[in-house]
MARLOTOR-327210 format. One record per residue (C-alpha): x, z, y; residue number from 1. Coordinates in Angstrom, 2 decimals. Layout:
<sites>
(site (X; Z; Y); NUM) ...
</sites>
This chain:
<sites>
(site (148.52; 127.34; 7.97); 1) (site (147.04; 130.62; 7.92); 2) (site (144.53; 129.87; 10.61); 3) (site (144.33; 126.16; 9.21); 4) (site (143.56; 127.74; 5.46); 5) (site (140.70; 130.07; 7.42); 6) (site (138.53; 127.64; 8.85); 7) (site (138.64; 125.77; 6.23); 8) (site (136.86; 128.28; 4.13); 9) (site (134.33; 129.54; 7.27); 10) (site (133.52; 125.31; 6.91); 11) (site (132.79; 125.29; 3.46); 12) (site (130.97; 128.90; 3.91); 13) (site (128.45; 127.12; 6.61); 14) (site (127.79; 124.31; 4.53); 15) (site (126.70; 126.70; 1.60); 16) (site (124.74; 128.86; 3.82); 17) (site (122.98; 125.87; 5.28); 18) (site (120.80; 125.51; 2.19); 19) (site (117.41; 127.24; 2.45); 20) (site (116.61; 130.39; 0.84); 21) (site (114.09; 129.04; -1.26); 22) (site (112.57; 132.43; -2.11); 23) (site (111.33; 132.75; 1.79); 24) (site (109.33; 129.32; 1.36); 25) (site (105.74; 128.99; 0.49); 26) (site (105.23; 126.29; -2.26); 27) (site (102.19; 124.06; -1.91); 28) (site (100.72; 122.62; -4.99); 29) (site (100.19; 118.83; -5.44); 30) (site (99.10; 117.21; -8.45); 31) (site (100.34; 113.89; -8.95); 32) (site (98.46; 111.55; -10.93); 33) (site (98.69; 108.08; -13.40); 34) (site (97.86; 105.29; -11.67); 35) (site (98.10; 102.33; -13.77); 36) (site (97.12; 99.35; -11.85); 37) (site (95.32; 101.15; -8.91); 38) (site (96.27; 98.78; -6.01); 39) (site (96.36; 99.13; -2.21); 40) (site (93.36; 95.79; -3.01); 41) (site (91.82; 97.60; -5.25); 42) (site (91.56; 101.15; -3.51); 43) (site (90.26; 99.52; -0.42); 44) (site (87.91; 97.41; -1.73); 45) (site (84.44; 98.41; -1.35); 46) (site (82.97; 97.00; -4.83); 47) (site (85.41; 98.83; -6.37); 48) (site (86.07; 101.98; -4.81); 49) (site (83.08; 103.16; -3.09); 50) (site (84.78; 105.68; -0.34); 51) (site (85.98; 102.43; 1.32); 52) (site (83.65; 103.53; 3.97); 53) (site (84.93; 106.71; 4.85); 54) (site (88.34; 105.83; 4.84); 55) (site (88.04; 102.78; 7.05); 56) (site (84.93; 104.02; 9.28); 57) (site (85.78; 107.95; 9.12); 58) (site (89.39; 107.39; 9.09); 59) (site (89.19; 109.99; 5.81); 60) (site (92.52; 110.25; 4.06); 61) (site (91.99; 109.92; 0.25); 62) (site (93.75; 113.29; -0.47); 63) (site (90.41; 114.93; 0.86); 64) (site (87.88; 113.95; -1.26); 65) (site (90.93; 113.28; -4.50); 66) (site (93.43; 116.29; -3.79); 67) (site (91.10; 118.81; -5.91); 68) (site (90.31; 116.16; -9.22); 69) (site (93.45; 113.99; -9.14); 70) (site (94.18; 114.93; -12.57); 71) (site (90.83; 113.87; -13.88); 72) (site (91.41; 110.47; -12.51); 73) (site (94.53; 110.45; -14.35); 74) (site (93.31; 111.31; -17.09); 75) (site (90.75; 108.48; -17.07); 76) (site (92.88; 105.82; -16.06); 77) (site (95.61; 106.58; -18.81); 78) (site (93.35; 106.27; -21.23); 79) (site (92.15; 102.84; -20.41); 80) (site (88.52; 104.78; -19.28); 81) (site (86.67; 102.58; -16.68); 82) (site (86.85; 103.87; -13.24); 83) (site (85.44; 103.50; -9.83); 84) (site (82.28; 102.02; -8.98); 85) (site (83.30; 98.77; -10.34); 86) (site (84.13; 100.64; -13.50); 87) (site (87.60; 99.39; -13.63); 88) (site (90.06; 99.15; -16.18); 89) (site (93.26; 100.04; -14.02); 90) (site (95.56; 100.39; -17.46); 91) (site (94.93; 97.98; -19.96); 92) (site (97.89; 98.93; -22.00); 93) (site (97.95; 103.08; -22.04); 94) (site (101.18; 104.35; -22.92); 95) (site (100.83; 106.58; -26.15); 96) (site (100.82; 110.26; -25.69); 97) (site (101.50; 110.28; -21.74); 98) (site (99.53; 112.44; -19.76); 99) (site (96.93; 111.77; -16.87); 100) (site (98.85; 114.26; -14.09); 101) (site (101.65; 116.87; -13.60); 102) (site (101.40; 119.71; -11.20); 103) (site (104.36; 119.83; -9.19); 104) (site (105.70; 122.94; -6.99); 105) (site (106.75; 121.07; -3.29); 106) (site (108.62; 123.50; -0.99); 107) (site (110.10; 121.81; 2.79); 108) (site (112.19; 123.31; 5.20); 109) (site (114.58; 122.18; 7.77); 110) (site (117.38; 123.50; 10.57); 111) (site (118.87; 122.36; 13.64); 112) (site (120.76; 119.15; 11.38); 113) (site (118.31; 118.35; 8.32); 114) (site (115.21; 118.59; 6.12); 115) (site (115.02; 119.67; 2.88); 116) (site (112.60; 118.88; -0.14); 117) (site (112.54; 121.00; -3.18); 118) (site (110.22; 119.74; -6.32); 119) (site (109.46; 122.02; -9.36); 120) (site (107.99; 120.96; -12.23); 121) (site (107.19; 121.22; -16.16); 122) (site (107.89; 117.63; -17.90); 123) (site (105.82; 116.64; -20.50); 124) (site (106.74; 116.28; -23.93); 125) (site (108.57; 112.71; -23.90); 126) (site (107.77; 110.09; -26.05); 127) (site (109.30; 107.19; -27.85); 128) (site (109.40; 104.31; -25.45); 129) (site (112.29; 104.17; -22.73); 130) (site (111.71; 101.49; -19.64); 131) (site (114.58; 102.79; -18.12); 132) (site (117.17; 104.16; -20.59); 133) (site (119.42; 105.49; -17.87); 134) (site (117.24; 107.75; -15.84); 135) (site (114.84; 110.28; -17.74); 136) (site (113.74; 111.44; -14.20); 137) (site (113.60; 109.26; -10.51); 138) (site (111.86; 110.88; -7.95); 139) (site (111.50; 108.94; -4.84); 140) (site (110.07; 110.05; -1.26); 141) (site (108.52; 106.96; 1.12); 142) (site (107.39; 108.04; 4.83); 143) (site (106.40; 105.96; 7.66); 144) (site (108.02; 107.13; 11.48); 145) (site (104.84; 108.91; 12.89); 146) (site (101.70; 107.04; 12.36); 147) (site (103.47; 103.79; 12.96); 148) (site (102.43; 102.22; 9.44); 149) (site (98.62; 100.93; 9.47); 150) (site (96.94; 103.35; 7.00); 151) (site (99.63; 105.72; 6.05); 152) (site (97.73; 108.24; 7.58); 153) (site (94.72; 107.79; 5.00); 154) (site (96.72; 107.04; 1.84); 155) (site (100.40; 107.70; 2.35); 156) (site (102.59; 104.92; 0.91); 157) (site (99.76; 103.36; -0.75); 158) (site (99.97; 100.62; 1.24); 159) (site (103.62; 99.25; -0.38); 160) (site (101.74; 99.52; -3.81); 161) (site (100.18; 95.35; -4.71); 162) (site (98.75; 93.69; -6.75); 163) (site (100.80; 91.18; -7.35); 164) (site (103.74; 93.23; -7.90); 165) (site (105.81; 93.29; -11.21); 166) (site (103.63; 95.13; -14.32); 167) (site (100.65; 95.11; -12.29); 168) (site (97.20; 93.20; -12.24); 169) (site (98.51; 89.59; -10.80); 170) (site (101.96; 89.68; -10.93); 171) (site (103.94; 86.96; -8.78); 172) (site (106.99; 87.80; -11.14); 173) (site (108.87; 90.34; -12.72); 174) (site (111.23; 91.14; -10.09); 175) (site (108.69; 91.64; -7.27); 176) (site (108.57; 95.03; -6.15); 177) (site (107.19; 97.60; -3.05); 178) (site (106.28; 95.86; 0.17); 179) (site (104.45; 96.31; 3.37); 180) (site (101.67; 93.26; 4.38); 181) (site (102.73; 94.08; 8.83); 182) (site (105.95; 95.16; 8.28); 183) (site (108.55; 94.83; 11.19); 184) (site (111.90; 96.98; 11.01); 185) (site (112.33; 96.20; 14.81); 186) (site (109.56; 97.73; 16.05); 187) (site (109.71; 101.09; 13.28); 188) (site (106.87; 99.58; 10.90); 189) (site (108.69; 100.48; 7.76); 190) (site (108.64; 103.02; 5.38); 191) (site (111.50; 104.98; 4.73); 192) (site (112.64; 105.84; 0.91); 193) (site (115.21; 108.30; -0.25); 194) (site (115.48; 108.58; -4.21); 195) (site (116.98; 111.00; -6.86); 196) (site (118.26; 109.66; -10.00); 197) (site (118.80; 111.54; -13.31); 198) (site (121.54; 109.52; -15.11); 199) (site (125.16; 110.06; -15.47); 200) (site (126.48; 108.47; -12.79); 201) (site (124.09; 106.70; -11.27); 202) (site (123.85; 107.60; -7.52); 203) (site (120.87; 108.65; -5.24); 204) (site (119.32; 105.95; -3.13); 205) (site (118.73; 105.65; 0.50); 206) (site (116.41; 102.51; 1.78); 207) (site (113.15; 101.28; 2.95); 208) (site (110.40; 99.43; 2.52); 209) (site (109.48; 96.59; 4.41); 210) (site (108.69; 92.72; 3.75); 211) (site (110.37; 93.88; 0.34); 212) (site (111.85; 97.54; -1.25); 213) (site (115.45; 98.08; -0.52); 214) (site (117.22; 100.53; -1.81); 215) (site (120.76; 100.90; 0.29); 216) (site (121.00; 100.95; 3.93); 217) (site (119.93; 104.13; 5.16); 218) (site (122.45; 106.41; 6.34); 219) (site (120.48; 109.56; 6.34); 220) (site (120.44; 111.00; 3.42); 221) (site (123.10; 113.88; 2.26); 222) (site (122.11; 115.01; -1.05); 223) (site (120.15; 114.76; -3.80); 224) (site (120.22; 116.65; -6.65); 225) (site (118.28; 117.50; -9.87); 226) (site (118.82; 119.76; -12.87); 227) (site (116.86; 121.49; -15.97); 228) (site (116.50; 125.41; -15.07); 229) (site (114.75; 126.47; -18.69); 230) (site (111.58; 124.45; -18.62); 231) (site (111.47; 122.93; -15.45); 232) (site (112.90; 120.39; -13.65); 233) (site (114.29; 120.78; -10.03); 234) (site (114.77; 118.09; -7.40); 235) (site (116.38; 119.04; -4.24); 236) (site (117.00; 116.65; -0.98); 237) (site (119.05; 117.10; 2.05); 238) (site (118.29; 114.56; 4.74); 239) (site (119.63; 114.51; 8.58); 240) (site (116.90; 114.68; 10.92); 241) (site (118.79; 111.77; 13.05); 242) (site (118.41; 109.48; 10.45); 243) (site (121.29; 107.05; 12.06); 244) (site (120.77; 103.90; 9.57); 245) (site (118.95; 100.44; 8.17); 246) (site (115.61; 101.84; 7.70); 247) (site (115.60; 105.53; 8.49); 248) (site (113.55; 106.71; 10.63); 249) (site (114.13; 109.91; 12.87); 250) (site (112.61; 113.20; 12.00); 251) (site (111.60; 115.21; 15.63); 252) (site (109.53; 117.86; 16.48); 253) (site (105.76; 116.87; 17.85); 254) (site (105.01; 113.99; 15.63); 255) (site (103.32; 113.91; 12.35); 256) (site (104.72; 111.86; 9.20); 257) (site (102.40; 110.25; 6.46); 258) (site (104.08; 110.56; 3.18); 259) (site (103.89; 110.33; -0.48); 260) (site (106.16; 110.86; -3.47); 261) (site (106.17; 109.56; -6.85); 262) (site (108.04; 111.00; -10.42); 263) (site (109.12; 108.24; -13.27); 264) (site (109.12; 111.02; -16.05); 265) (site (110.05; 109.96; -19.53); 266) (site (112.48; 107.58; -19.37); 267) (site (109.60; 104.90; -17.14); 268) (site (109.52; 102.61; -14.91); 269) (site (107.50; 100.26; -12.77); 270) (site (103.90; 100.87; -12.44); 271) (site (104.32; 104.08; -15.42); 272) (site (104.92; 106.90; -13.19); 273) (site (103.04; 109.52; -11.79); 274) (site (102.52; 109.43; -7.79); 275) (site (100.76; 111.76; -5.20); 276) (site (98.26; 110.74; -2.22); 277) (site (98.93; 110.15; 0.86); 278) (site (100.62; 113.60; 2.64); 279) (site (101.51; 114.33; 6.12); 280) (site (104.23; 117.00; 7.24); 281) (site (105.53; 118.01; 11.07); 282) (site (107.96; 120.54; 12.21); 283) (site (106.71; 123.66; 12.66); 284) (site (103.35; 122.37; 13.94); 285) (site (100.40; 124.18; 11.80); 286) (site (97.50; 121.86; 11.71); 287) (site (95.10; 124.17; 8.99); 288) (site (92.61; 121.96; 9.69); 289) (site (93.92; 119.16; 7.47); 290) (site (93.87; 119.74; 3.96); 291) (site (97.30; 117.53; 3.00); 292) (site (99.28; 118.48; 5.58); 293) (site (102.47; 120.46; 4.93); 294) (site (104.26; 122.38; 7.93); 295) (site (107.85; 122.47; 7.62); 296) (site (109.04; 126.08; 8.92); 297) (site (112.97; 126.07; 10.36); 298) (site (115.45; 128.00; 8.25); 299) 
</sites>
């Protein structure tokens, strides 16, 4: 019993110690941004957006011309300001006293079993209106398998956001949400999607987009967790590398992921969130070159 009693505890000791230190990890800045009704249609379209050209010729991701005045568009566009060279409207209804774009603290990290995301930011002062009474915080985290989603690599997981989604320009109906136009789960053309949710008792979600968002099915994901520490909020996720599941996609060493993350603050949902560009991350492969990559160091 003895012996039984000891490894018991050496278990439980591992599974502690398997968290990063979090002091040892460099945190990279990304400022994520009100998007209103900024489509995947509209952000490619050349009338409207006039970097069409470098993103489709060039193969430019939009985080390096955007990364450094993200919050500026956000501030235009939730204010119902005309944007783009179309001078677009992309939110005819702002939401009173939300602002344009939070800063947010990402750290990564992973081991021999799992990644690990850690997000750190100041909410804004909340407001009256509650789209989602449950949750006053979702975080969710999309990536493709390795450059196997068309465009991921310019504009992350822009490419589930339409038009004709629920709350946006030309809705089919109010249910529709996330999809990919060339998805195929077969063949790995999906993107995967962990979530964190702040309500009392609501659980974390583990799913994917493809023809349509689904949010069970995935088998990869261990943990995620989210508290207030003072003024912040923290979000932490565990995920297996393996993956192992409907819609997860394995994490390996020598490939690069497009990714993007988005934060419902404030009790929102839908289309009123606040969402980054299009990211890319590897293990322990520096690439200083690109401006929105993040290398994930082992622990």
């Amino acid at each position: 019993m003895k012996k039984l009693a000891m490894a018991m505890m050496v278990a439980l000791a591992g599974s502690v110690w398997a968290a990063p230190d979090w002091s040892r990890v460099a945190p990279r800045k990304v400022t994520v941004f009100y998007p209103g009704q900024a489509s995947l249609e509209w952000v490619m379209n050349k009338p409207d957006h006039s970097a069409v050209p470098d993103i489709v010729d060039k193969k430019r991701s939009c985080a390096k011309c955007h990364e450094g005045d993200a919050n500026e568009i956000g501030d235009k566009i939730v204010k119902g300001v005309a944007v783009g060279s179309s001078k677009t409207v992309l939110e005819p209804s702002p939401p009173k006293g939300k602002v344009g774009s939070l800063p947010v603290m990402l750290q990564t990290a992973y081991d021999a079993d799992k990644i690990y995301f850690r997000f750190e930011w100041v909410p804004p002062q909340n407001g009256d209106t509650k789209l989602d009474p449950k949750n006053e915080v979702k975080l969710t985290i999309m990536f493709d398998g390795g450059g196997n989603v068309d465009g991921s690599n310019q504009n992350g997981c822009w490419a589930t956001c339409h038009q004709d989604l629920r709350s946006m320009k030309s809705p089919k109906d109010d249910k529709k949400t996330k999809y990919l136009k060339d998805a195929d789960l077969a063949a790995g053309k999906f993107m995967d999607l962990i979530q964190y949710r702040s309500g009392k008792g609501e659980k974390a979600m583990d799913g994917f987009v493809a023809t349509s968002r689904e949010m069970e099915g995935g088998k990869a994901l261990q943990k995620a967790e989210g508290k207030k520490e003072g003024n912040k909020w923290v979000v932490t996720f565990e995920r297996s590398l393996a993956g192992g599941g409907k819609g997860d996609h394995a994490i390996v060493a020598g490939k690069t992921y497009n990714f993007g993350f988005a934060i419902h603050e404030d009790y929102s949902n839908a289309r009123f969130h606040y969402v980054s560009l299009g990211y890319q991350f590897g293990l322990d492969k520096a690439v200083p070159e690109v401006k929105n990559y993040v290398n994930v160091v082992k622990q």
